[in-house]
C-alpha positions, 0 to 999 in steps of 0.5 A: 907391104912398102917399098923402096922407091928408085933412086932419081940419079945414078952414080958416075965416077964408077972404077970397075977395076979397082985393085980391092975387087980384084983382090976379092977374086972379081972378074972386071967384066963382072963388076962392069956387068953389075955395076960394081965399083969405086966410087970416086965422086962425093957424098955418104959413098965417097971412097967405097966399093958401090954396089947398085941395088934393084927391085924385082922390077929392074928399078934402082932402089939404092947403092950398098957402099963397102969399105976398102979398108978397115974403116967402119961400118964395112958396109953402108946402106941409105937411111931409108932403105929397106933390104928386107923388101929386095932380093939382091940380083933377083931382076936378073936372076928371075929371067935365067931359071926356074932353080935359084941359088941363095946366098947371104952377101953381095960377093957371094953373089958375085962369085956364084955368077963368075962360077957360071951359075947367073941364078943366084940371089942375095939376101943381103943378111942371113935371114929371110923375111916374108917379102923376101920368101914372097919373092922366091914363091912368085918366081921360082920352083926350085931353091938352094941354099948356099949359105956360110959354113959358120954357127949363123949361117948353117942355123939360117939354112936350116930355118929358112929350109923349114920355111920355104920346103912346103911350097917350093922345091928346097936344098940345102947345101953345107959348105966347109966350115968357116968358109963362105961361097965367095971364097969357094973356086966355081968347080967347088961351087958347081959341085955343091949346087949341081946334081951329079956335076964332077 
């Protein structure tokens, strides 16, 4: 299946109180706890939001860089890296629960955590591939699909649903057009993905 190999450094020089995360409805002691920050070292993530990508193992596989501004591309990824053999969050995630929340972005990710909801994994797109959905297989029981409320993310949920509800318990969950989970407040987050939360 290949796989990513863990990178042979970590980043220093990490601002995990910049002003854009905050602006982004970040906690610090979220950021801090992931790892999220400012780059202000060198190299390709010089000046970028990094966000420190593992393997279901804990190891670390790559840096995800987000620009702070308009500057393209918003989001930058290692040559070799292959998002498609990892899901965001998941060597975390899988020592939490048995019911896992799946989002499409690192921020969505973020603000599932700060809401209080530590099981929730990004895809990092909005698609699954098949080592992704061998992922939550070997993991979970129960999955919830919380995916953007545009075109492409409600056509995401619907396919990823039909692929994974023969073998593991799958809801999916709408949420109101045009918006994404990380612009959603945590009550509105535990309403969508609880049962019977008011």
């Amino acid at each position: 299946i290949g796989r990513n190999k863990p990178l042979p450094f970590a980043l220093d020089w990490i601002d995990c109180s910049h002003p854009y995360l905050a602006e982004r409805g970040i906690d610090p002691g979220v950021a801090r706890y992931f790892g999220i920050g400012y780059n202000r070292g060198k190299g390709s993530m010089e000046g970028r939001i990094v966000i420190p990508v593992h393997d279901e193992n804990g190891f670390l596989i790559a840096y995800a860089g987000r620009s702070v501004d308009q500057t393209e591309p918003r989001y930058r990824f290692p040559a070799r890296f292959r998002k498609s053999l990892v899901l965001f969050n998941l060597h975390r995630a899988a020592s939490e629960s048995k019911t896992v929340i799946i989002v499409e972005g690192f921020f969505d990710c973020l603000n599932v955590h700060q809401a209080g909801l530590p099981c929730v994994v990004a895809l990092m797109g909005c698609s699954l591939s098949a080592r992704q959905e061998e992922l939550l297989h070997e993991h979970f029981r129960e999955v919830v699909l919380l995916l953007d409320g545009d075109r492409a993310g409600r056509a995401a949920g619907a396919a990823i649903a039909q692929r994974l509800v023969s073998k593991v318990s799958t809801r999916l969950v709408e949420i109101p057009d045009g918006s994404q989970p990380d612009q959603l407040g945590a009550d509105q987050i535990r309403c969508l993905c609880i049962p019977g939360y008011f």
